[in-house]
N, C-alpha and C positions, 0 to 999 in steps of 0.2 A: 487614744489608747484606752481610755478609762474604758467608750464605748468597748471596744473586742474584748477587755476584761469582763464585762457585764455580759456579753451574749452567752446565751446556751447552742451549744452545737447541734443538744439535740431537739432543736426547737422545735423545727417542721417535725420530728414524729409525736412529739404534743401537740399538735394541730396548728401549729403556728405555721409559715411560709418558710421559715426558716433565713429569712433576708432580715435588715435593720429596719427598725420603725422608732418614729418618735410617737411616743403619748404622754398625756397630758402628764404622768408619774416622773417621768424622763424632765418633762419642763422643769416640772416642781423642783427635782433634782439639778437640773443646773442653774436655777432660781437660786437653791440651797448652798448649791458651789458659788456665785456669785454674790449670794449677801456674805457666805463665809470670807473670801475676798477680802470684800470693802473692811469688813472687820479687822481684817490682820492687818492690813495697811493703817486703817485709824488705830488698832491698837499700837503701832510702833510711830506713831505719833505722840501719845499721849505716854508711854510705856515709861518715861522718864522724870512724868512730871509726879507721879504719884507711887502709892508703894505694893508692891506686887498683893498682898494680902489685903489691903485695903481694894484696888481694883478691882480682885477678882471676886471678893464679897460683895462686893454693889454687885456686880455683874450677874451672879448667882443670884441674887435677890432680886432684882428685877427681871430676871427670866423664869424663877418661881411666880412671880406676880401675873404674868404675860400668860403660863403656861395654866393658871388658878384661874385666870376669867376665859381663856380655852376650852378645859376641862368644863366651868360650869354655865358655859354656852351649849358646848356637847348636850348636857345635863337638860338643859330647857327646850332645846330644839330636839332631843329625843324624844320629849313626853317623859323625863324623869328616870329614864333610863340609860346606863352607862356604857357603853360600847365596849370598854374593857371588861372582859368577863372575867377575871381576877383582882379584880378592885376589891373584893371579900376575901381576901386572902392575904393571911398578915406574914408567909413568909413571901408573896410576891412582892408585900411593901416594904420589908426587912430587905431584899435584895435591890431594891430600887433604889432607897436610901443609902445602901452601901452604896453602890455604884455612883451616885451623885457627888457623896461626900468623901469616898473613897478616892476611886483613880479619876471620877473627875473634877475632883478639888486641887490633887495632887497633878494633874495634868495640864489644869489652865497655870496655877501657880509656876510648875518648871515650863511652860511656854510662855509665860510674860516674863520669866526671868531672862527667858533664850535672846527673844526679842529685844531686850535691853543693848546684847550684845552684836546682831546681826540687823540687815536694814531687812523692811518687806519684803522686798524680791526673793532674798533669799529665803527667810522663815518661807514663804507662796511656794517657792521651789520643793522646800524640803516638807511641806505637807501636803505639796501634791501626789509623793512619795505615799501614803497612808496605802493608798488600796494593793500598793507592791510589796509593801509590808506585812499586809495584809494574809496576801496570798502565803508567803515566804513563812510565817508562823505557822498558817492553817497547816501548812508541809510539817513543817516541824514538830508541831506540839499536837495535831492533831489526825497526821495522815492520808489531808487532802490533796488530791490530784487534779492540775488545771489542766486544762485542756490547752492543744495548739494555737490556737486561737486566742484565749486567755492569757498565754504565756506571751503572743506578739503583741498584744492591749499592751501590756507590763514591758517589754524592751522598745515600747512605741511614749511610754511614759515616760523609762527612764532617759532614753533620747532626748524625750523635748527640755527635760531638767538638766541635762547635759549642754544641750546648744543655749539653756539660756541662760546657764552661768560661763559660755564662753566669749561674751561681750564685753 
């Protein structure tokens, strides 16, 4: 599903072939779905044994940590040059920091509280939901239009979240 949400229709007249392809971006991407995964499952593992603010503070600190020798890898393997061309820019950093400490502080905390309450499968279920959500806003709040294709990705989603809470 996710795939048909992600194609462009109008591929082939951007020079594409206009059929599916995997690249190497696609891997990284279900790479990214799969470490995300393992995560939710270990989080609702461990979701009880400690306290949602304390968790999700380690967590946040040692992904600043991870994302700090990242960035100053970037930094050395550029020749000292930064890739983000708005790294000079202090309301790009103002809004980064909102965004971290904002809804995504406020995000992990109300999803390790959720997961307190529901096993893996489910929370897995209900975030694989994100990109139909997704879509469903961009409508609402901002007037976008998916396409045919994109809309059977999203009822090809919510299917599979259907059959797999019918077990």
């Amino acid at each position: 599903g996710l795939i048909f949400m992600s194609k462009k229709e109008d591929d082939a007249a951007d020079g594409g072939d206009g059929g599916f392809s995997l690249g190497l971006g696609d891997l990284f991407c279900l790479g990214g779905a799969l470490s995300w995964s393992i995560y939710l499952f270990r989080l609702s593992a461990v979701s009880d044994q400690y306290d949602e603010i304390q968790l999700m503070s380690r967590k946040t600190f040692l992904l600043a940590v991870l994302y700090t020798i990242w960035c100053g890898l970037e930094i050395v393997i550029s020749g000292g040059a930064s890739q983000w061309v708005g790294w000079a820019n202090v309301a790009a950093w103002a809004m980064l920091f909102y965004s971290a400490l904002g809804p995504g502080t406020v995000a992990d905390v109300l999803q390790q509280k959720g997961q307190k309450t529901v096993n893996a499968t489910v929370a897995n279920i209900i975030l694989s939901l994100e990109p139909v959500f997704t879509a469903i806003f961009g409508r609402l709040l901002l007037g976008e239009v998916t396409s045919v294709v994109e809309k059977a990705g999203g009822c090809l989603i919510l299917i599979a979240a259907l059959v797999a809470t019918m077990r």
